[in-house]
C-alpha positions in Angstrom: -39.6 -15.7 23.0 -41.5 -14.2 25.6 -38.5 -11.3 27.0 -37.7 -8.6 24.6 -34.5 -6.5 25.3 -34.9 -2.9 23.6 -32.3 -1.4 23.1 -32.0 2.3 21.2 -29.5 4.8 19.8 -29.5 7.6 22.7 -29.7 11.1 21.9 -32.6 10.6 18.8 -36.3 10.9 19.5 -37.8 8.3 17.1 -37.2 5.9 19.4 -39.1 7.0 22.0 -42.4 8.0 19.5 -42.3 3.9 18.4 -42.6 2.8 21.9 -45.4 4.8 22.6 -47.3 2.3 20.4 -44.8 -0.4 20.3 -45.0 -1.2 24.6 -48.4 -1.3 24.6 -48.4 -3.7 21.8 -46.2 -5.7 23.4 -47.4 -6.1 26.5 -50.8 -7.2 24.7 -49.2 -10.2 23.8 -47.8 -11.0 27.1 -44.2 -10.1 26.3 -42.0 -8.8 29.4 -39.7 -6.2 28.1 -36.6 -4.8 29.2 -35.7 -1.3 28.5 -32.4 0.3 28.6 -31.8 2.5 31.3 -31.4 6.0 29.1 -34.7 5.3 26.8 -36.1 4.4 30.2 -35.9 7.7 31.7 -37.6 9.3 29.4 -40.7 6.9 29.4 -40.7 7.3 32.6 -40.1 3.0 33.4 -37.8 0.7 35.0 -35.1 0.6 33.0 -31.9 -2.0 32.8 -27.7 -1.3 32.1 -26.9 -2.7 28.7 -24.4 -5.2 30.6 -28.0 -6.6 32.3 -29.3 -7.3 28.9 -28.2 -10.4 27.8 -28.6 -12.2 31.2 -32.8 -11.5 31.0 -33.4 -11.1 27.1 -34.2 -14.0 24.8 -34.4 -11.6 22.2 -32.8 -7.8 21.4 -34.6 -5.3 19.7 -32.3 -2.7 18.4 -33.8 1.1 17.4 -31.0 3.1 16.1 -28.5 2.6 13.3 -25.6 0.2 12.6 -23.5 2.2 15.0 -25.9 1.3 18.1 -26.3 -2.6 16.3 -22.0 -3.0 16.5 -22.4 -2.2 20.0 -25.4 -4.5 21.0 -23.5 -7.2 18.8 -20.8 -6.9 20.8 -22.6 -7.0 24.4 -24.5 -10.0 23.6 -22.1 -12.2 21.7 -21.0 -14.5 23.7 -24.3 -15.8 24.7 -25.7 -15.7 21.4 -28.7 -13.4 21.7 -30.3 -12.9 18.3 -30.5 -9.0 17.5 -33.6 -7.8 15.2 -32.1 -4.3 14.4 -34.5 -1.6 13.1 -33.0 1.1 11.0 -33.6 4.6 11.9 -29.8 5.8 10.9 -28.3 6.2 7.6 -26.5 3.4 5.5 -28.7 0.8 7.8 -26.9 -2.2 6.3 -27.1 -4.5 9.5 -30.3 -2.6 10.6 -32.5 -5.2 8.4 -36.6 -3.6 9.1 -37.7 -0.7 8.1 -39.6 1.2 10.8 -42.6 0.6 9.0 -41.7 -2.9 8.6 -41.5 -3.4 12.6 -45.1 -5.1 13.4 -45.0 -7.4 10.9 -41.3 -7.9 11.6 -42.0 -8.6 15.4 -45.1 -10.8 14.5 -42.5 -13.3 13.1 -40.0 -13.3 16.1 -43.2 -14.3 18.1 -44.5 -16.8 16.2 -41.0 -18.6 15.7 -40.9 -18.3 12.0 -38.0 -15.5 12.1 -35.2 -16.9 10.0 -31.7 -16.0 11.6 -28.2 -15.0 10.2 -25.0 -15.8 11.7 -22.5 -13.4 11.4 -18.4 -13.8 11.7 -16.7 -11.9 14.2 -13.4 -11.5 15.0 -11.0 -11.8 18.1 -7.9 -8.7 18.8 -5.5 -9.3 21.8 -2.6 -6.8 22.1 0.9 -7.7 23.2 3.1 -5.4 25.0 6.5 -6.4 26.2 5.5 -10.0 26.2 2.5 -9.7 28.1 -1.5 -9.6 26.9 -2.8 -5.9 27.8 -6.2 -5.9 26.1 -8.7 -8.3 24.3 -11.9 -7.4 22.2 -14.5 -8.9 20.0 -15.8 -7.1 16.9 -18.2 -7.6 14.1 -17.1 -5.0 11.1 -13.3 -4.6 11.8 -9.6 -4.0 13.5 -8.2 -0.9 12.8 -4.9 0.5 13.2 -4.1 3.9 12.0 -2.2 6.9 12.5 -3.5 10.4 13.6 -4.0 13.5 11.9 -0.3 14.7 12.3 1.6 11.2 12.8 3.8 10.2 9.5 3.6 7.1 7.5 3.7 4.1 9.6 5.7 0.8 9.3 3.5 -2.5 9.8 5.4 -5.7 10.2 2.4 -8.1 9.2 2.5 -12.0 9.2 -0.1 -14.9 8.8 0.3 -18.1 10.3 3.8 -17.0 11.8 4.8 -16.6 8.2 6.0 -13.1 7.2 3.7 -11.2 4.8 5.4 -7.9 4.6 6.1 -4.6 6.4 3.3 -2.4 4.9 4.1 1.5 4.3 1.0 3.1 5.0 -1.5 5.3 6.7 -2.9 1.9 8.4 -4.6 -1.4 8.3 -7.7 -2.9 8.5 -8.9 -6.1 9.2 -12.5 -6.8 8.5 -15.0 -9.3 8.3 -17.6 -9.5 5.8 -20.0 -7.6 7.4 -17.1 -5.0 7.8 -16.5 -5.0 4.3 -19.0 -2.4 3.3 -17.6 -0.4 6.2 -13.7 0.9 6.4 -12.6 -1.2 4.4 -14.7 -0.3 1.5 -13.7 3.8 1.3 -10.4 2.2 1.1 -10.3 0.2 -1.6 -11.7 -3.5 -0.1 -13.9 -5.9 -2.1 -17.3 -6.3 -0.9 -18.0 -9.8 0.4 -20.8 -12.0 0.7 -21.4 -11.8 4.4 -22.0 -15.0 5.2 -18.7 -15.7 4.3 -16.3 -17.4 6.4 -13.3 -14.6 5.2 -11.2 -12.0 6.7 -9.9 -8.8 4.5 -6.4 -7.2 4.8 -6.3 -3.5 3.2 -3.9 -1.4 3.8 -4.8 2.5 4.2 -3.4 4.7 1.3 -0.1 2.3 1.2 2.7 3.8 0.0 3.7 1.0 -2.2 0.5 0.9 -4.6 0.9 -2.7 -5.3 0.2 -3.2 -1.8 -3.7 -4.4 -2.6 -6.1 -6.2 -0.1 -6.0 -9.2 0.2 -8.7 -11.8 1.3 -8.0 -14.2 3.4 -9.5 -17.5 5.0 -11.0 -17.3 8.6 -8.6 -19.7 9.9 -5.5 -17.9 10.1 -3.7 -15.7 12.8 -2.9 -12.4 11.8 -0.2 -10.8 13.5 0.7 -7.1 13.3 4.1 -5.2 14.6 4.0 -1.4 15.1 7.7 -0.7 13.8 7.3 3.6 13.9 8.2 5.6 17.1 5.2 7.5 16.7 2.8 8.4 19.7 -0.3 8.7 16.9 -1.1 5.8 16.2 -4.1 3.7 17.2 -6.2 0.8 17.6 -9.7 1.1 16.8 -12.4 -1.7 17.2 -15.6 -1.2 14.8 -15.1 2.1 14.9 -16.2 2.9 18.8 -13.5 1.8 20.7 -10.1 3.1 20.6 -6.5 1.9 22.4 -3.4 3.7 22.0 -0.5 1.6 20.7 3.1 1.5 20.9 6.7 1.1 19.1 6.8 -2.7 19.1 3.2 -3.2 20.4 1.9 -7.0 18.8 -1.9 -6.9 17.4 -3.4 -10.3 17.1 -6.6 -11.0 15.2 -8.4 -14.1 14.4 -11.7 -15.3 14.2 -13.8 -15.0 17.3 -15.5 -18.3 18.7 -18.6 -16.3 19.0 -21.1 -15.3 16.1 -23.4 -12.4 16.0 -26.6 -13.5 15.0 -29.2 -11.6 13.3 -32.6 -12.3 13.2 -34.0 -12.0 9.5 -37.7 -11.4 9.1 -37.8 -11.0 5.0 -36.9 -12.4 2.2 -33.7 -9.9 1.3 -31.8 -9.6 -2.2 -28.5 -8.7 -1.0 -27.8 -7.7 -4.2 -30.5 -5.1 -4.0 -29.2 -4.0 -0.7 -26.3 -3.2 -2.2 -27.5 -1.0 -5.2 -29.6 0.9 -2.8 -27.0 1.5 0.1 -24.2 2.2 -2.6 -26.1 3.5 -5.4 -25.0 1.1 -8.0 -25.8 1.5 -11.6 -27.0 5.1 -10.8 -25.7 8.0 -12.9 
């Protein structure tokens, strides 16, 4: 891999103090490297939109946290650019290298000895009045829920064209295993695997209680009604993107023919991921 995409969460100035070192190091090895156009600016070097990225890049490099790595899944998806996503956010649970971790990290990419991870996504078109208005692709999750001031909502919810149920609730969400440590945990989801080929239905605060997620297989078409008149109610994808629905609007999610894949440098216990991001078995 000889072009390197970086890509970095704006507004945060670690970024900018690793490429210092990090450009020079690259360019050492012969590496062309492709800058977004806001880190750019402030190194003072060409820089590229990120919609330029994944026509140059055989590889992304992402500085930032899982916020900026949803994003840069998203952008390069359908042309199956592998992301090696450094974590200098919080949680960090897509974000696999440490910053201290980034030389030796890179040194694999070069050599070709970087394993890789391919991650499910999922597909949302939305119906209005018979007609397709929007589409998007996401990697942690569909969201649908109500604003600050809207009452409890009515979901008419089927799988496979077979009704489910009309769920009572603040919302619904729709995640993939990735997204399952996301959303869909605070609200009461199971964590999955995330290599799993699975999609997760929880409902937000339902007001039937024995309305409980429910996991489901990655094969199926999910299809949600807004019933409610309410003007407050939303559509938001991975948390970034956000499309006001309708009375009657149709969501439709199922699994995305593209994959994110993410480039894994070291050997990772999952299972330790998860008792340091969620502090399991602490007291």
């Amino acid at each position: 891999m000889k072009k390197i995409g970086i890509i970095c969460k704006i507004g945060r100035p670690e970024p900018i103090e690793i490429l210092k070192e990090f450009l020079p190091w690259l360019g050492n090895k012969g590496i062309e490297i492709f800058l977004d156009i806001e880190t750019a600016a402030k190194l003072n070097v060409k820089g590229y939109s990120r919609s330029e990225m994944p026509s140059v890049a055989d590889v992304i490099v992402v500085l930032g946290g899982d916020g900026t790595m949803l994003n840069v899944a998203r952008l390069v998806c359908e042309r199956g650019i592998p992301i090696l996503g450094v974590n200098l956010g919080g949680l960090g649970f897509i974000t696999e290298v440490q910053r201290q971790e980034l030389y030796d990290a890179m040194e694999k990419v070069l050599s070709g000895e970087c394993l890789s991870e391919d991650r499910l996504m999922l597909m949302a078109h939305i119906h209005r009045h018979g007609e397709r208005i929007a589409e998007y692709t996401v990697l942690n999750d569909v969201v649908i829920n109500k604003g600050a001031l809207a009452r409890i909502i009515d979901l008419e919810t089927c799988i496979n064209k077979t009704y489910v149920t009309t769920f009572k609730a603040d919302g619904l969400i729709v995640s993939t295993p990735t997204g399952s440590t996301a959303y869909s945990l605070s609200a009461g989801g199971p964590v999955l695997y995330p290599t799993l080929d699975s999609i997760v239905l929880t409902p937000i605060c339902p007001h039937t209680l024995t309305n409980r997620p429910t996991v489901l297989p990655d094969d199926v078409l999910i299809e949600v009604v807004l019933k409610s008149p309410s003007e407050d109610v939303f559509l938001t994808l991975d948390g970034q993107v956000g499309f006001s629905l309708r009375k009657e609007d149709v969501v439709e999610v199922k699994r995305s023919p593209f994959k994110t894949k993410l480039l894994i440098p070291f050997e990772r216990d999952y299972f330790q991921v998860l008792r340091t991001k969620l502090k399991w078995g602490e007291r």
